[in-house]
TORLO-633543 format. One record per residue: x, y, z of N, C-alpha, C in turn; residue number from 0. Coordinates in Angstrom, 3 decimals. Layout:
@n_xx X&n_yy Y&n_zz Z&ca_xx X&ca_yy Y&ca_zz Z&c_xx X&c_yy Y&c_zz Z&k NUM
...
END
This chain:
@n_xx -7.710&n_yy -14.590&n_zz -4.064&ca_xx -6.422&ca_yy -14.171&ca_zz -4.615&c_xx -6.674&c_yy -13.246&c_zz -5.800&k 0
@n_xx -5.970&n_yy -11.609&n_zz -5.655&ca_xx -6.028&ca_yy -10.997&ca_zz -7.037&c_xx -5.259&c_yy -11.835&c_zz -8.160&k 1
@n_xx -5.743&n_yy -11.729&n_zz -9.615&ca_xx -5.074&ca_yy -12.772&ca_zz -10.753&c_xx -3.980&c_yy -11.698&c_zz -10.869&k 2
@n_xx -3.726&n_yy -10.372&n_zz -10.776&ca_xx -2.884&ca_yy -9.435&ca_zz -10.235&c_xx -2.041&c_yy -8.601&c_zz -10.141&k 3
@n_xx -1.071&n_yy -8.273&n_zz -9.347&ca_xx -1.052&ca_yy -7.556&ca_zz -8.059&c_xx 0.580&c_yy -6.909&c_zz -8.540&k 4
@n_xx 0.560&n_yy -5.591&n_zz -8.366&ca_xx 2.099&ca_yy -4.690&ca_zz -7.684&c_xx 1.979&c_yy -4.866&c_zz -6.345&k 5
@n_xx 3.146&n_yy -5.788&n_zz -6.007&ca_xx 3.742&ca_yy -5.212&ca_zz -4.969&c_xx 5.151&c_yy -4.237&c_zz -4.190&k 6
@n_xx 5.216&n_yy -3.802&n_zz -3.708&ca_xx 6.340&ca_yy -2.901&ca_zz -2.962&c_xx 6.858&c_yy -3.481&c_zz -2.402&k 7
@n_xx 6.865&n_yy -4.882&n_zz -1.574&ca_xx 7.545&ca_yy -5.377&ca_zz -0.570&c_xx 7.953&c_yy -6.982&c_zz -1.454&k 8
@n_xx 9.320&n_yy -7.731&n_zz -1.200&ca_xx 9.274&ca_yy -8.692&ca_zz -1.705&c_xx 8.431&c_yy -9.798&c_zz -1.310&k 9
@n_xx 7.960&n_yy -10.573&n_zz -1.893&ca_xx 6.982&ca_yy -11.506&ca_zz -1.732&c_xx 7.640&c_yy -13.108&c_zz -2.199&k 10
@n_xx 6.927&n_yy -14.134&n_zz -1.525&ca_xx 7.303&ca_yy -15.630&ca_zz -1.506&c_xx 6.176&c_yy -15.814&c_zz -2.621&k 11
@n_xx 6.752&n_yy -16.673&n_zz -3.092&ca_xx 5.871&ca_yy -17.465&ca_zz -4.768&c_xx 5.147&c_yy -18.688&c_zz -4.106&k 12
@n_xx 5.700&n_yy -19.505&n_zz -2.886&ca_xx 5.159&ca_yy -20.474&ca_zz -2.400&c_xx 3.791&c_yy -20.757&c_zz -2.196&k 13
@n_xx 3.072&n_yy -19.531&n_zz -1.551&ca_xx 1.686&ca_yy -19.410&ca_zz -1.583&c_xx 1.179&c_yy -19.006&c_zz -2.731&k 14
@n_xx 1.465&n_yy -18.202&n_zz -3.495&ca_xx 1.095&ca_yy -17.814&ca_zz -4.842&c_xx 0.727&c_yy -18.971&c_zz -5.638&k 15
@n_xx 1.643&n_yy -19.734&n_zz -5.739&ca_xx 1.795&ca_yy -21.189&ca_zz -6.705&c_xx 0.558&c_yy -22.168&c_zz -6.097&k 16
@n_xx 0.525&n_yy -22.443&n_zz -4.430&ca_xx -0.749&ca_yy -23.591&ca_zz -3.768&c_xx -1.733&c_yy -22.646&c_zz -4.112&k 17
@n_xx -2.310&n_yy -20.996&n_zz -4.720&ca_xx -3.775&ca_yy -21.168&ca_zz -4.947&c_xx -3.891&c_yy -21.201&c_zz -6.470&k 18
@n_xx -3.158&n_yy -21.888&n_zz -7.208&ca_xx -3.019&ca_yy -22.086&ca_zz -8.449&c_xx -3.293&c_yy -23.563&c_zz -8.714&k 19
@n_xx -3.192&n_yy -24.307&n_zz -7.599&ca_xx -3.075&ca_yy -25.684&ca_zz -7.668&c_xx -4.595&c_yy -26.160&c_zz -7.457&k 20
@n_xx -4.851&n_yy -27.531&n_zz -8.006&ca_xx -6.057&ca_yy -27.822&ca_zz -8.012&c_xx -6.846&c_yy -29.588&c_zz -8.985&k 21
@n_xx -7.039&n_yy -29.928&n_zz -8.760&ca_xx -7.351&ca_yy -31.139&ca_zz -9.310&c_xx -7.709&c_yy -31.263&c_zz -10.479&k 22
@n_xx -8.261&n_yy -30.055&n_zz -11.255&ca_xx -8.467&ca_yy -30.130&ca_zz -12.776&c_xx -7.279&c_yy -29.770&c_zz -13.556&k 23
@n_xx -6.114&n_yy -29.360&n_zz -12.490&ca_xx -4.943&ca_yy -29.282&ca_zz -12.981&c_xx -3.931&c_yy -30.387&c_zz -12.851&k 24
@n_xx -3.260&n_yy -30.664&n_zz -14.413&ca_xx -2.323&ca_yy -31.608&ca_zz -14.352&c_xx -0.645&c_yy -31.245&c_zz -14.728&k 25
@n_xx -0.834&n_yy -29.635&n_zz -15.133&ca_xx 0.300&ca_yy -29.025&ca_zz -15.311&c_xx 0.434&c_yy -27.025&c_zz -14.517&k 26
@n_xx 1.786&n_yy -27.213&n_zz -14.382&ca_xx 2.068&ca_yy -25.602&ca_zz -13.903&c_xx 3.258&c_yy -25.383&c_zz -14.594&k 27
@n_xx 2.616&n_yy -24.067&n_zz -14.698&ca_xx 4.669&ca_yy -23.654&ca_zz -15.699&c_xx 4.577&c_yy -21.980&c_zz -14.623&k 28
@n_xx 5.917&n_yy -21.510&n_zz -14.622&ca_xx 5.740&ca_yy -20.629&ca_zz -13.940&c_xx 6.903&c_yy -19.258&c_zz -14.864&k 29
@n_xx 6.905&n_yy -18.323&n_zz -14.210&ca_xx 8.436&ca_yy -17.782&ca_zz -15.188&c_xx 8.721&c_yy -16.820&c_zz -13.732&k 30
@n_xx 9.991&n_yy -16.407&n_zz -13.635&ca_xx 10.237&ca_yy -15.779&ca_zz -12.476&c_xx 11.546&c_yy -15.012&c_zz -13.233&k 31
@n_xx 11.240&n_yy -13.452&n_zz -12.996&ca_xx 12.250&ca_yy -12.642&ca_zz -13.279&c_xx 13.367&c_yy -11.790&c_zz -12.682&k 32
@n_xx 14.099&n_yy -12.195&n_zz -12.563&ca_xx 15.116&ca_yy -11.192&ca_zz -11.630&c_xx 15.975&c_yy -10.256&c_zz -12.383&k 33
@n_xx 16.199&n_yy -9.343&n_zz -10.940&ca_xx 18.141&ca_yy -8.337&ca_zz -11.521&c_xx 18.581&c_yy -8.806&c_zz -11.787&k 34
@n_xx 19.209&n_yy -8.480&n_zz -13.208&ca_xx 20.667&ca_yy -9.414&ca_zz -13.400&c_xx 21.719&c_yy -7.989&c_zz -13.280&k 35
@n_xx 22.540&n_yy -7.855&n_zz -13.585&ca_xx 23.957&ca_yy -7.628&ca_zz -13.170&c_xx 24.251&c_yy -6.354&c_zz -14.543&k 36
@n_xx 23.385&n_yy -6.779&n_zz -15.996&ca_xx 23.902&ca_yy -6.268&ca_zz -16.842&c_xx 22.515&c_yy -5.447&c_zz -17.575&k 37
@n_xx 22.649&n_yy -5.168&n_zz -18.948&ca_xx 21.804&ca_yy -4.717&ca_zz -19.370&c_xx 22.199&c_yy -4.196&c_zz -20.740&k 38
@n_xx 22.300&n_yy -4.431&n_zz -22.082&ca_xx 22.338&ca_yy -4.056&ca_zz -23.154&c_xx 24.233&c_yy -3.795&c_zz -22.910&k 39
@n_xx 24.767&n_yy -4.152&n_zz -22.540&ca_xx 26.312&ca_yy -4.108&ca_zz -22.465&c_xx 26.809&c_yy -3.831&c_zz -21.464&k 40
@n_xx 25.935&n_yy -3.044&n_zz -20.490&ca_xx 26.226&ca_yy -2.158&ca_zz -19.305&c_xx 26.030&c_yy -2.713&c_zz -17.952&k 41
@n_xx 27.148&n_yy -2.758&n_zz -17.277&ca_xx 26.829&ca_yy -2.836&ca_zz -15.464&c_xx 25.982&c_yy -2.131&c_zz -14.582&k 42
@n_xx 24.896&n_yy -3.115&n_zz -14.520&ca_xx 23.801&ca_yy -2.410&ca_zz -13.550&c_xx 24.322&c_yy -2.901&c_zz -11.779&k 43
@n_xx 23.950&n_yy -1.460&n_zz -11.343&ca_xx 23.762&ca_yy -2.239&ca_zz -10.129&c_xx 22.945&c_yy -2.459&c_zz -9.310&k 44
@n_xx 22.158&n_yy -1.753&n_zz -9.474&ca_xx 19.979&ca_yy -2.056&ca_zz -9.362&c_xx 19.479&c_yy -1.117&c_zz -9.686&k 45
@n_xx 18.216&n_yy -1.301&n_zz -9.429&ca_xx 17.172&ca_yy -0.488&ca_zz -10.176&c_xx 15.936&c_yy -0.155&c_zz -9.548&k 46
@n_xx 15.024&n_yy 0.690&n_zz -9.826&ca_xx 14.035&ca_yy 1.264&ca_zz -9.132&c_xx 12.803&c_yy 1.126&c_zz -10.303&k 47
@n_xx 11.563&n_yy 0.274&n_zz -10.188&ca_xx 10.516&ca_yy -0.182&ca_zz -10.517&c_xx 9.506&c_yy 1.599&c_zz -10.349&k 48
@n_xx 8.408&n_yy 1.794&n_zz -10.999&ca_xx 7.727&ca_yy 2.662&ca_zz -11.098&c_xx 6.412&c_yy 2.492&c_zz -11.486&k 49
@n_xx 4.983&n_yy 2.127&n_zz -10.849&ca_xx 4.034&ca_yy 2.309&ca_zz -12.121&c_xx 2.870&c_yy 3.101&c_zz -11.865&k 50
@n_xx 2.322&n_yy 2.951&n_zz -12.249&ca_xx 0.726&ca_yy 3.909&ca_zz -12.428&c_xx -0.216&c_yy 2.624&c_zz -11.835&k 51
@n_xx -0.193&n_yy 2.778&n_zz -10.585&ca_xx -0.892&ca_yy 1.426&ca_zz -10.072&c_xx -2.126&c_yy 0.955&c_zz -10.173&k 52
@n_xx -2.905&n_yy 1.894&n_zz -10.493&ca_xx -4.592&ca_yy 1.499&ca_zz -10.438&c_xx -4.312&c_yy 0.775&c_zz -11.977&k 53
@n_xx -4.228&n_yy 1.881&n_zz -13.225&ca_xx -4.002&ca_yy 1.304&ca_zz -13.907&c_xx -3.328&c_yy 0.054&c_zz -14.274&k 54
@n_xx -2.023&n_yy -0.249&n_zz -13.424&ca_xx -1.016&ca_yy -1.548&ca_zz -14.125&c_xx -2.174&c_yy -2.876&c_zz -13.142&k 55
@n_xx -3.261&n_yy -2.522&n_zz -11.924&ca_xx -3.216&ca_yy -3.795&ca_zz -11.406&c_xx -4.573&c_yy -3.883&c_zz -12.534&k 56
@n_xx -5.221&n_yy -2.839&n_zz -13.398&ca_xx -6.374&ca_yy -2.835&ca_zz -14.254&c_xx -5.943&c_yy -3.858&c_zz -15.118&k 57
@n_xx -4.663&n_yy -2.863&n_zz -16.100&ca_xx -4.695&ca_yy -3.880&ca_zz -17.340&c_xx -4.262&c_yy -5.261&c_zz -16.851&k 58
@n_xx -2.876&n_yy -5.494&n_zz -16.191&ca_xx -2.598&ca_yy -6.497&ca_zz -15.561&c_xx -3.870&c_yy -7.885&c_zz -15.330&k 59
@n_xx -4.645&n_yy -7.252&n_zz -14.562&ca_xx -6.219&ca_yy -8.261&ca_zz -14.323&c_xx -6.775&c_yy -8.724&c_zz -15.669&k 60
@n_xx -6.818&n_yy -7.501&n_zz -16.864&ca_xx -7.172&ca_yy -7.646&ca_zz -17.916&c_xx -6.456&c_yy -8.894&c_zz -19.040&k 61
@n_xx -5.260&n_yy -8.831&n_zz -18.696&ca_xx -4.024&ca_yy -9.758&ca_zz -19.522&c_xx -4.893&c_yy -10.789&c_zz -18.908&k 62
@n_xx -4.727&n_yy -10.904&n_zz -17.475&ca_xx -5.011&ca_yy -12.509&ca_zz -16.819&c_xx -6.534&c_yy -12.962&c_zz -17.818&k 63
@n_xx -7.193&n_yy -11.943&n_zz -17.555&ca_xx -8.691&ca_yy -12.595&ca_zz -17.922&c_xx -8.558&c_yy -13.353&c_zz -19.242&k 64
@n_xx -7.882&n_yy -12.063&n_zz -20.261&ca_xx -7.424&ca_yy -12.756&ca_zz -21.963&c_xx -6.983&c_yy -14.338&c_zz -21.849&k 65
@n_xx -5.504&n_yy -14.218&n_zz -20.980&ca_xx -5.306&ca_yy -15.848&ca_zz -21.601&c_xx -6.131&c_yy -16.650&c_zz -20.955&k 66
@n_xx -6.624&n_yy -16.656&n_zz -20.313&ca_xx -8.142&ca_yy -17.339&ca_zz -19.776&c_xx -8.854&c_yy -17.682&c_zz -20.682&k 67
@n_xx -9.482&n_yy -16.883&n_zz -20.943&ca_xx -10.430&ca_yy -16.965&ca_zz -22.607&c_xx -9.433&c_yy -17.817&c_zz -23.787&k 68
@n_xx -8.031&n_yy -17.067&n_zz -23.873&ca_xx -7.631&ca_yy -17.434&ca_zz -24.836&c_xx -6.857&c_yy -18.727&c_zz -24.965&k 69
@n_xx -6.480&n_yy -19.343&n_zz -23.556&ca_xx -5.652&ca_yy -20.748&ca_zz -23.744&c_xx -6.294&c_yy -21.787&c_zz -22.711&k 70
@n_xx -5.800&n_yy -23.044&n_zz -22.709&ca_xx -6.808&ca_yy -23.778&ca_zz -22.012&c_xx -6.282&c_yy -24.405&c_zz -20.862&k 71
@n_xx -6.580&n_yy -23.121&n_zz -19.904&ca_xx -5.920&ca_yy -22.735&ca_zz -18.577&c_xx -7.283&c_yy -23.218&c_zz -17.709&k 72
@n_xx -6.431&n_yy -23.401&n_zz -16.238&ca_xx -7.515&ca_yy -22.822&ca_zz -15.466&c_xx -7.332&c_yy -22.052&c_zz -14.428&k 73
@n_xx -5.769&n_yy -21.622&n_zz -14.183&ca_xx -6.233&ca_yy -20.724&ca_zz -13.531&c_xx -5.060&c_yy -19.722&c_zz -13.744&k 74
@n_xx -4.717&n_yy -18.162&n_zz -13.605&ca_xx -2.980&ca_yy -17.753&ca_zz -13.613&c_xx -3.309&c_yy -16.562&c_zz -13.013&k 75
@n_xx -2.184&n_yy -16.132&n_zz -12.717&ca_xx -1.659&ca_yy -15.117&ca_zz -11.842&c_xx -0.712&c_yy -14.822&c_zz -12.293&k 76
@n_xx 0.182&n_yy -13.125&n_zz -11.871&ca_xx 1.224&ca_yy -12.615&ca_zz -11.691&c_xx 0.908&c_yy -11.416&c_zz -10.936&k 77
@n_xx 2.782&n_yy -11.371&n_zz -9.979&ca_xx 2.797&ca_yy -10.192&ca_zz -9.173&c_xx 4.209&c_yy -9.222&c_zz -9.933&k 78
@n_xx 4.136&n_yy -8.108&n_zz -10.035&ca_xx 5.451&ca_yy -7.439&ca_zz -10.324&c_xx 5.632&c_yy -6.365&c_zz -9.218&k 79
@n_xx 7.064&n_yy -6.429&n_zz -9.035&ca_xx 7.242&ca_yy -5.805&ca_zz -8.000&c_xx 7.267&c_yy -4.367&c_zz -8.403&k 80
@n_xx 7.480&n_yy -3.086&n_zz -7.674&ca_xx 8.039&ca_yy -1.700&ca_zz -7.589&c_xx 9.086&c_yy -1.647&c_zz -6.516&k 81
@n_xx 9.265&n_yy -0.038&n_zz -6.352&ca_xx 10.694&ca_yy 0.556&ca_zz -5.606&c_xx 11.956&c_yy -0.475&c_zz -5.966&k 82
@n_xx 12.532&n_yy -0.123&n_zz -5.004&ca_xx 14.381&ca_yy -0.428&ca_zz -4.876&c_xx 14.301&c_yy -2.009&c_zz -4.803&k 83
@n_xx 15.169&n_yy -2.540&n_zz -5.904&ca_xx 15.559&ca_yy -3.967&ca_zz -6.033&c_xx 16.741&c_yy -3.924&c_zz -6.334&k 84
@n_xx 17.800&n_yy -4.989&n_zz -5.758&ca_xx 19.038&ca_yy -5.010&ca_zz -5.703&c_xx 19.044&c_yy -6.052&c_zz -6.889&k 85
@n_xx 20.474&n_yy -6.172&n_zz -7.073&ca_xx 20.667&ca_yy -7.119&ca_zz -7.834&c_xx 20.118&c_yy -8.743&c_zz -7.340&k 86
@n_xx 19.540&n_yy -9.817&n_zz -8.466&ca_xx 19.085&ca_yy -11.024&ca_zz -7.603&c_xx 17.473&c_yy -10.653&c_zz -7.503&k 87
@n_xx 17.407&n_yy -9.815&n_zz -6.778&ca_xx 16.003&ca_yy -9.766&ca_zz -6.676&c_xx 15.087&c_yy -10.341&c_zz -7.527&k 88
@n_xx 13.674&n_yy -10.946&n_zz -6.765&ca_xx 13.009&ca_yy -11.137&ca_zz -7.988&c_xx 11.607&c_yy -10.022&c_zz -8.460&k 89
@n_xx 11.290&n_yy -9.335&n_zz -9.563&ca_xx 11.131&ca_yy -8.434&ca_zz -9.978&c_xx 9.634&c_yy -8.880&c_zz -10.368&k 90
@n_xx 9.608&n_yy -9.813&n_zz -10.988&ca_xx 7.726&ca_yy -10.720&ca_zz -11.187&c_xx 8.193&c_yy -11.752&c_zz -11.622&k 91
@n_xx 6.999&n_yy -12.368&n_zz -11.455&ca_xx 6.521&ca_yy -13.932&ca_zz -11.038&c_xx 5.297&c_yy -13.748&c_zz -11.694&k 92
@n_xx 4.866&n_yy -15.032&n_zz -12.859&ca_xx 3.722&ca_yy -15.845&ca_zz -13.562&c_xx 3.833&c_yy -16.534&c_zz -13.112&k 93
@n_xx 2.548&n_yy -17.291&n_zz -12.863&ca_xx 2.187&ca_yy -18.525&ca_zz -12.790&c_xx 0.952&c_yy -19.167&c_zz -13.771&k 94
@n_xx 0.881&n_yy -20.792&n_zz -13.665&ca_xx -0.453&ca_yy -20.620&ca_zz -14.422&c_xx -0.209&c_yy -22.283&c_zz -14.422&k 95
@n_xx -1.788&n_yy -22.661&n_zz -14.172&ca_xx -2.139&ca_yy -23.951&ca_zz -14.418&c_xx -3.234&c_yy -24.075&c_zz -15.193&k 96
@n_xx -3.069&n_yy -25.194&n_zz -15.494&ca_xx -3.993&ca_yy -26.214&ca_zz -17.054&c_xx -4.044&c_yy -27.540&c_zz -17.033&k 97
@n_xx -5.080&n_yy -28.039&n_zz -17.439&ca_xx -4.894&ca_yy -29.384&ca_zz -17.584&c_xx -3.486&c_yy -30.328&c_zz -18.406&k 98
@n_xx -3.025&n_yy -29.208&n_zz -19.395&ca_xx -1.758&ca_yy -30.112&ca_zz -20.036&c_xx -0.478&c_yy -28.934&c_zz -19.884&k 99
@n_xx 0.813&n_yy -29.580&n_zz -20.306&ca_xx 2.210&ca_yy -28.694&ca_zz -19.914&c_xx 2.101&c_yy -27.698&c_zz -21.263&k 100
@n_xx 1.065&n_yy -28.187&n_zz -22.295&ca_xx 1.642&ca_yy -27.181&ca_zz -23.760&c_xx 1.037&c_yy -25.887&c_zz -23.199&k 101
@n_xx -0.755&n_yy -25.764&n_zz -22.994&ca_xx -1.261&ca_yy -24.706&ca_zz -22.947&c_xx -0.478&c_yy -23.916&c_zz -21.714&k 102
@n_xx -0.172&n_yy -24.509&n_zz -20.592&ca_xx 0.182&ca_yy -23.684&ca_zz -19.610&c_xx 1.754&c_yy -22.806&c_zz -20.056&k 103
@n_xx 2.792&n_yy -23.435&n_zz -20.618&ca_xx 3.714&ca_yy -22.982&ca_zz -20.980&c_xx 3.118&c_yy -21.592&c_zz -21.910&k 104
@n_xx 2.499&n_yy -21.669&n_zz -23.027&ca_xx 1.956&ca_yy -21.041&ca_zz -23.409&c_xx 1.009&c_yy -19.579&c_zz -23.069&k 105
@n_xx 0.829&n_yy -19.956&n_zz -22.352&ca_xx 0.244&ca_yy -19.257&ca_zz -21.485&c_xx 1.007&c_yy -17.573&c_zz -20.776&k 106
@n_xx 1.944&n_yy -18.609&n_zz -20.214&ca_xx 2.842&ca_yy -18.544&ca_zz -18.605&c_xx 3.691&c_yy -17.203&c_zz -19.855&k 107
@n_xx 3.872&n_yy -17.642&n_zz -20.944&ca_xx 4.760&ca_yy -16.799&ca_zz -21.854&c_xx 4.344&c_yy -16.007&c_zz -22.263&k 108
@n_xx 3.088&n_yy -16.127&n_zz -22.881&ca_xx 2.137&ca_yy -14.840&ca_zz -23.927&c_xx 1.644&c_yy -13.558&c_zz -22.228&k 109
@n_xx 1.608&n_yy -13.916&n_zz -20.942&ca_xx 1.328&ca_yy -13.290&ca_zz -20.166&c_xx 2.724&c_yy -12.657&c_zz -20.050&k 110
@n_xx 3.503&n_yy -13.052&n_zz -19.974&ca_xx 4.735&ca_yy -12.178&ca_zz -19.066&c_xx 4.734&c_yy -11.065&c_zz -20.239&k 111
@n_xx 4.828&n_yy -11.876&n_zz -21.862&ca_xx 5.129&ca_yy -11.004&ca_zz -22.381&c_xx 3.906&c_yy -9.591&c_zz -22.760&k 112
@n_xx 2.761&n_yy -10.082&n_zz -22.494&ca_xx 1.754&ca_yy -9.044&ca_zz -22.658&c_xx 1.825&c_yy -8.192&c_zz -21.187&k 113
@n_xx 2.549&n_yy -8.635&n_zz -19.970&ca_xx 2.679&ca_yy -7.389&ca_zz -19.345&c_xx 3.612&c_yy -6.801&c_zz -19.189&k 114
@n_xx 4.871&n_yy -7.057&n_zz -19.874&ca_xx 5.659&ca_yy -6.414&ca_zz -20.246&c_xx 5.891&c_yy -4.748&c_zz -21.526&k 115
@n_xx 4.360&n_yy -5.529&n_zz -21.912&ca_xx 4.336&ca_yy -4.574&ca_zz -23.453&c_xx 3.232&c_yy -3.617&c_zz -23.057&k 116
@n_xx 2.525&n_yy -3.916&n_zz -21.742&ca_xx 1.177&ca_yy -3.127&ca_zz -21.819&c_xx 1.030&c_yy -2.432&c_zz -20.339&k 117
@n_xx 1.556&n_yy -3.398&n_zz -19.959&ca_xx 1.254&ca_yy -2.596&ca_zz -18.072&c_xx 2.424&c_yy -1.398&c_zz -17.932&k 118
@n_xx 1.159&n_yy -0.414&n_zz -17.490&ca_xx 2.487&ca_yy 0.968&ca_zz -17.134&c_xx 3.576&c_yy 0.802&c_zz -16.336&k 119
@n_xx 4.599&n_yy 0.355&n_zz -16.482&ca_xx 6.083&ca_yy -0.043&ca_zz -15.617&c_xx 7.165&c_yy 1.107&c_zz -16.168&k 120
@n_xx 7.700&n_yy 1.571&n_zz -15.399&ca_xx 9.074&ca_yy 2.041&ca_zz -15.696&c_xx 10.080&c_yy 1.552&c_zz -14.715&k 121
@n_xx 11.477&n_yy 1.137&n_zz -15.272&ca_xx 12.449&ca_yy 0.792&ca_zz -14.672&c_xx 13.497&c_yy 1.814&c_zz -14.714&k 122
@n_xx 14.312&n_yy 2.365&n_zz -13.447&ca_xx 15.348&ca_yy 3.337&ca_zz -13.721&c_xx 16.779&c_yy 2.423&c_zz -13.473&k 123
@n_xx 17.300&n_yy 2.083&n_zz -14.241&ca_xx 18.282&ca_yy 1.503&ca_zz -13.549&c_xx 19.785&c_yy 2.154&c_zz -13.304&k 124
@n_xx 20.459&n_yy 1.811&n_zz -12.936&ca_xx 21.493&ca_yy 2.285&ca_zz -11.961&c_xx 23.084&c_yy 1.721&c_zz -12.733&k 125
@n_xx 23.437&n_yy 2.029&n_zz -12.900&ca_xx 24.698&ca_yy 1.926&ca_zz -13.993&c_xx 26.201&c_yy 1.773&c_zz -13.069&k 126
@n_xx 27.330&n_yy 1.243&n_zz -13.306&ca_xx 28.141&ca_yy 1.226&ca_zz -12.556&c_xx 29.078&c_yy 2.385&c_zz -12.764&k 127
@n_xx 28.916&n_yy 2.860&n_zz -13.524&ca_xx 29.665&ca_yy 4.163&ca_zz -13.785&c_xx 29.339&c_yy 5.452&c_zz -13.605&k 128
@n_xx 27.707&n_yy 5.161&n_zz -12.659&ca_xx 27.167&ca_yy 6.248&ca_zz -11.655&c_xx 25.985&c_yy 6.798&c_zz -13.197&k 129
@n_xx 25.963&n_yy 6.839&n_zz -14.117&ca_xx 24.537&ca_yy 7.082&ca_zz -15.145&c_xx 23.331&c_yy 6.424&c_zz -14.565&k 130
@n_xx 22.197&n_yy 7.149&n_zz -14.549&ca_xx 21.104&ca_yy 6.148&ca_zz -14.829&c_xx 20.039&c_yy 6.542&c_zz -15.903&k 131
@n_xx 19.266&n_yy 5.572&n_zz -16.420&ca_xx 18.391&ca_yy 5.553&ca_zz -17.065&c_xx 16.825&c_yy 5.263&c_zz -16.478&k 132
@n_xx 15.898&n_yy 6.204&n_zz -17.533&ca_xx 14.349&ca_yy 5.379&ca_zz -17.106&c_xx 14.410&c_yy 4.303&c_zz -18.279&k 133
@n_xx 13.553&n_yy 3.344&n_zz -18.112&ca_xx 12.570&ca_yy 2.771&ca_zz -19.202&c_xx 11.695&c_yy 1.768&c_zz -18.996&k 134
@n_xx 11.699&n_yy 1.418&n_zz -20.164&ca_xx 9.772&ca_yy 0.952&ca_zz -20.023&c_xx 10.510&c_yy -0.661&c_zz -19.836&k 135
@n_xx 10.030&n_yy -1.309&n_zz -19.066&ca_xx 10.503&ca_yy -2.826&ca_zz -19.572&c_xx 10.345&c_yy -3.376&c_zz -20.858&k 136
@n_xx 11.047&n_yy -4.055&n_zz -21.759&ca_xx 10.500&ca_yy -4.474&ca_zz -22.354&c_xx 10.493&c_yy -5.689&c_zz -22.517&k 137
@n_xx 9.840&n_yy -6.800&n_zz -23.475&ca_xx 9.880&ca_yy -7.623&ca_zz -23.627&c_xx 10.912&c_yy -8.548&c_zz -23.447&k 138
END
C-alpha cells in the first residue's frame, strides 16, 4: 500500500482502513473530507481538484514518513482526490493506527493538516451564481 496516493476516480476507505489494521494496534482515528454546499459565505456547487502529482504523491509520502518518526503510530495513510467532485463527495481520507487513541488522533490531525498546507492542491470551485474561483486548500 502507497502511505500516499492522488486519486482521480472515487475510492472506498474500507480497504484502505484493513491495511492499517494490525495487532500492535489498539487504536484508529481516521478524518474524511467532503463537498460541502458552502464556502466562506458562498453557494458552492462543486468543484474541480488540481495537483502537480509527482510532486503532491512526493511530499504527501514525506508528511506520512514525519508523523511516523514524530508520533507513536504504527502505521498511516491518506488518499486525496482530483478532477470533478460534486457536492457530498469525499475529497481525502487519513487514516492512522497506534497503539493508544491519543497518539493516533494526533496524528490523523497534524497529517490532514500538513497536507493541506504543503501538498500542491488547487481547488476551483463553482459558485451558484455562475463565478468561480482557484485556490489552494487550506487548512
Amino acid at each position: 500500500m502507497s502511505r500516499f496516493a492522488i486519486s482521480e476516480v472515487p475510492f472506498d476507505i474500507a480497504p484502505l482502513r484493513e491495511q492499517l489494521l494490525g495487532h500492535d494496534a489498539g487504536a484508529y482515528a481516521s478524518f474524511e473530507g467532503w463537498v460541502r454546499n458552502h464556502s466562506e459565505g458562498r453557494a458552492v456547487q462543486g468543484l474541480f481538484y488540481e495537483s502537480y502529482r509527482a510532486l503532491a504523491e512526493s511530499e504527501g509520502q514525506a508528511i506520512i514518513h514525519e508523523a511516523l518518526q514524530r508520533f507513536a503510530i504504527t502505521r498511516a495513510a491518506c488518499v486525496h482526490r482530483t478532477g470533478e467532485l460534486a457536492l457530498g463527495d469525499l475529497a481525502v481520507w487519513v487514516g492512522v493506527a497506534a497503539g493508544h487513541r491519543g497518539p493516533a488522533f494526533e496524528a490523523c490531525r497534524w497529517i490532514i493538516d500538513e497536507v493541506k498546507s504543503r501538498v500542491p492542491l488547487w481547488k476551483h470551485e463553482r459558485y451558484a451564481n455562475g463565478e468561480t474561483t482557484w485556490l489552494h486548500p487550506d487548512p
